[in-house]
N, C-alpha and C positions, 0 to 999 in steps of 0.2 A: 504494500500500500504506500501510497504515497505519503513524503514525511511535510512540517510542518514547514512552509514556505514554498513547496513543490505546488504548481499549478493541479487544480481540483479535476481538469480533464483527463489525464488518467485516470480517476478516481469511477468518473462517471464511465469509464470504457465496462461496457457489460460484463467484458472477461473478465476485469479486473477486480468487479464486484463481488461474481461469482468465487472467483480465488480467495475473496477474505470470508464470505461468508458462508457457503456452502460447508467446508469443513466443519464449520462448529454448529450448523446444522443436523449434519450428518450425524456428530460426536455427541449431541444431546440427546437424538432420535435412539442410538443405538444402545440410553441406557434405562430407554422404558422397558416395561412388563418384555419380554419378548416378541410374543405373538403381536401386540400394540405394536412394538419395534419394527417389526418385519413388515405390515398391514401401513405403518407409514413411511418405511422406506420404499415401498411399493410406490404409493400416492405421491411421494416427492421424487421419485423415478429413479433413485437409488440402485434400486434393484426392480428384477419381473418378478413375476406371481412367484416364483419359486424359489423366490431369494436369492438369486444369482444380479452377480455383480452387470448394472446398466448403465447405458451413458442416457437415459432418456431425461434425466432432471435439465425442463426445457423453462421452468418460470422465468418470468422476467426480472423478478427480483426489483419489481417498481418501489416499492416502499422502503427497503434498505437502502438502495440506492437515493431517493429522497434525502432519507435520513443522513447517508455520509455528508453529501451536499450542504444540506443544511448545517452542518456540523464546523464545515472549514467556514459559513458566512457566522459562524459567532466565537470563534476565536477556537475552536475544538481541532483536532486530529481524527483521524479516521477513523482509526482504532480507538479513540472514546466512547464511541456508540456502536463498536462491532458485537458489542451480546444485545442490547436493545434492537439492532438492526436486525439479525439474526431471530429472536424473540417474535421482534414484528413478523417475520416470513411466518414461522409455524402459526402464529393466530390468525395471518390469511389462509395459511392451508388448510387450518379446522374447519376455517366457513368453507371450503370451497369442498374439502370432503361433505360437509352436512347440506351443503347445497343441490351437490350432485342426488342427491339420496331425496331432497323435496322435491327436486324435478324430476327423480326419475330418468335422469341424463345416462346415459349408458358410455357414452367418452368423454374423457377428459384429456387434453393435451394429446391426442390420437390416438391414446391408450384405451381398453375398460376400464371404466369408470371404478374405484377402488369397491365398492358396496358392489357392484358387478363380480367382481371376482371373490370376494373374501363374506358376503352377506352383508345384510343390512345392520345388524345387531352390530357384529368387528366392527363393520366401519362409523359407526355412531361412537362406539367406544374410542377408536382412533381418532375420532377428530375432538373427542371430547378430553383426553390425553394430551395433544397437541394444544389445545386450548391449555389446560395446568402448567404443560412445560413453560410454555412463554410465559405466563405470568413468574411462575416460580425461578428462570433464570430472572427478571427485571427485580425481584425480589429479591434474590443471592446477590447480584451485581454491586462488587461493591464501591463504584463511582457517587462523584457526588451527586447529590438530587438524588437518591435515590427513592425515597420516600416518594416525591412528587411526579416521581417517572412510572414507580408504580400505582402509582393513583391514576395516572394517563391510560394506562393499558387498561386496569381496571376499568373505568369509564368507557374507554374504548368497547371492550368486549360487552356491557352493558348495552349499550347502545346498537351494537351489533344484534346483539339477538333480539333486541326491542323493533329493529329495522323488518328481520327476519319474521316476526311472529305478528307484526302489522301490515307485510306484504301477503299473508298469509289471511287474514284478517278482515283489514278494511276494504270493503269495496268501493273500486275507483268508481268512476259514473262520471259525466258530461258536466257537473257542476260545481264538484269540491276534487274534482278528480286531480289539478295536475298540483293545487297545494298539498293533497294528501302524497302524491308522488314525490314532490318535493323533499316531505318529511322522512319518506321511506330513504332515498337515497340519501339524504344528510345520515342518516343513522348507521345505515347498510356499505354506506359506500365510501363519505366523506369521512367517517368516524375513527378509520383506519389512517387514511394519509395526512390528517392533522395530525394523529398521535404522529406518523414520523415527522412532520416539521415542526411540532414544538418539543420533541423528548432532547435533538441539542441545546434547543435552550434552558429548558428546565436544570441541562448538566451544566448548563452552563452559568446558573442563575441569573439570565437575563433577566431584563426590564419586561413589567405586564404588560406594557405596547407591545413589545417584542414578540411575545407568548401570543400577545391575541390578533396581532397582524398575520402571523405564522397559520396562528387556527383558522381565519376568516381565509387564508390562501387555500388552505384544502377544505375548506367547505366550497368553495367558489370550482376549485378543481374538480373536484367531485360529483358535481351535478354538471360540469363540463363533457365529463369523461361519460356517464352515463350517458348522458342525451346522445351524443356524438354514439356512443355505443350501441343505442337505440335504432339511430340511424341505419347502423351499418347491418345490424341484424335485419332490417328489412332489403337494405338495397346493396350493400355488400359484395364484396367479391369470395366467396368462402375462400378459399386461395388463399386470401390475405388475411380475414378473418380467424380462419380457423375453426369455422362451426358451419352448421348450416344453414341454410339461410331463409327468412322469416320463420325462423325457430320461436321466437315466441310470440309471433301473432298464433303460429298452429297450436302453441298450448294457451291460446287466451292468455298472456300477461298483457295487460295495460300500458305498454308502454308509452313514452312520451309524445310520439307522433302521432301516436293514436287518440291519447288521451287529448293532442292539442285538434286533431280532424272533430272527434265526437264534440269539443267546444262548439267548435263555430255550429254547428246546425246546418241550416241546408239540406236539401234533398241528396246529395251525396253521402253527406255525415247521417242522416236517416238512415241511407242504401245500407253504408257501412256497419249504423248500428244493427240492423238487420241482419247481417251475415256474421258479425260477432256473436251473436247469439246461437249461431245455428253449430251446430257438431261437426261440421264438415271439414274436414282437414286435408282436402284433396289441393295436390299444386294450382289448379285453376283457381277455385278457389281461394287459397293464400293470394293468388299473384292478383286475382280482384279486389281482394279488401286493400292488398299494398296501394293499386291504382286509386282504390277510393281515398284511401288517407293521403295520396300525394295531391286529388283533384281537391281534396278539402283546406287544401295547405299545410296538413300536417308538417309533411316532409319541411316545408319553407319555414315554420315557426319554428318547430326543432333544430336548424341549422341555424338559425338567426338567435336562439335561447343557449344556444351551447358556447357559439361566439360569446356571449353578453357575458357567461358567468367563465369562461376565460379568459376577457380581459378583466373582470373584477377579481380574479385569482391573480393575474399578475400587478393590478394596482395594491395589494392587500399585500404580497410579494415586496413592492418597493419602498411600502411604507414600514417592514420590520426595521431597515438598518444596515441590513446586510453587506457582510466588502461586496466589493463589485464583481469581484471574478466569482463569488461564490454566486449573488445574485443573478450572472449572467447564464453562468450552468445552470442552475434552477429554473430559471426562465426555460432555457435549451430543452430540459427536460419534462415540466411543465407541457412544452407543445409537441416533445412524442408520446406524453402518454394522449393527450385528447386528439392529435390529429395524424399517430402512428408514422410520425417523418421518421426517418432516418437517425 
């Protein structure tokens, strides 16, 4: 990792990420229950079904990487927040194993999906594991803030399942629909990449501006990346994506273009309310209700609401303080996770 005066572009190289934090991933993973151990080295791609040694660990490792970044813009080293960074991954992997298991998603990162392969019961246990460990390194860790860094994951994880069990829940509708969307992804989505850009400053005992410009950047990011994410699930290249495509108009999730088509009204947004209700899950179908959410403006609101709330992540961004070269990688990063650049 890079040292203390070294430009932060390295830092931000994926490989380079990977090489600090993968390891103590792995090193954490392998000293749960066993069968837990083996059920999530599976899931983090570690290894295949059979416990044999894999190169398929493909995450992006978005949220460590946040966190280093943010780390060199308040005066930190890399290696300050490599067990929080680390931490943060396995608390995204819990949700994304217990995810897969609400949807019923059968892959994950081109693999079976881990409850595919090992049952539903393992893998509820594994990602609830996964969940303990992070909290419990953020808890050993003994940097300073500590207290306050575990109060952040804590909260974090709170808020994460409060996202999960209100997507679950509330039903969206034409009229409270995209505030309540709103709340789901502050919870679900934003709740994670605040915690990594304020856990450097909490080590770092920054100023409360500091902490809560940081927070307002990934709550802004957050409902970026989702909508944008939204987007792509309907019109999409799977290619690039990596799923397929208008995957959850076919399981009825609400999503944002949808949720902004059914606003406006209209005899289209009718049409479209119409065939959302219907059980048909056939590609016609899907590729109709897309046409009706794009003739309703979906599509246009949703690109112009994801723009709005990533430039208010990067205004939120400039107002923490930040040196500049940290602020500018941040920025950098910032616009591949919401616009998947390079």
């Amino acid at each position: 990792m890079s040292t203390p005066g070294t430009s932060s572009t390295a830092l931000l190289s994926p490989a380079t990420v990977r090489a600090a934090v993968l390891p103590v991933v792995r090193q954490q993973v392998s000293a749960l229950e066993p069968a837990l151990a083996r059920i999530s080295s599976y899931h983090l791609g570690f290894t295949d079904e059979h416990g044999a040694p894999s190169d398929a660990a493909s995450g992006k490792l978005t949220r460590a990487s946040l966190m280093m970044a943010a780390a060199a813009g308040v005066g930190l080293r890399p290696e300050d927040v490599l067990a929080p960074a680390a931490a943060l991954e396995l608390l995204h992997n819990s949700t994304l194993v217990h995810d897969d298991i609400i949807d019923a998603d059968d892959l994950r990162r081109g693999r079976p999906a881990t409850w595919r392969v090992f049952g539903t019961g393992l893998a509820i246990l594994a990602g609830d594991a996964l969940q303990a460990l992070s909290i419990q390194m953020v808890v050993e860790d003994p940097g300073p803030g500590r207290a306050e860094i575990a109060g952040a994951f804590a909260e974090a994880t709170r808020l994460v399942l409060s996202g999960q069990s209100r997507e679950l829940t509330v039903r969206l509708g034409p009229d409270a629909g995209v505030a309540a969307y709103d709340r789901i992804v502050e919870e679900k989505t934003s709740a994670l990449l605040e915690c990594a850009l304020v856990t450097p400053a909490l080590r770092a005992g920054s100023a409360d501006h500091v902490v809560a410009a940081l927070r307002g950047a990934g709550r802004h990011l957050g409902l970026a990346f989702q909508i944008a994410n939204d987007v792509e699930d309907i019109w999409g290249d799977p290619a690039v994506t990596g799923k397929p495509v208008r995957g959850d108009i076919g399981r009825r999730n609400p999503s944002f273009p949808v949720l902004a088509a059914l606003a406006t009204g209209g005899p289209a947004g009718e049409r479209l309310l119409g065939l959302w209700e219907s059980d048909d899950t056939s590609a016609a179908h899907l590729r109709e209700m897309a046409g009706l959410v794009e003739e309703s403006g979906g599509r246009r609101t949703a690109e112009r609401t994801s723009r709005q709330h990533f430039d208010s992540a990067l205004a939120h961004l400039a107002r923490a303080g930040l040196t500049p070269a940290a602020a500018a990688e941040l920025a950098a990063l910032f616009d591949r996770i919401v616009h998947r650049t390079p």
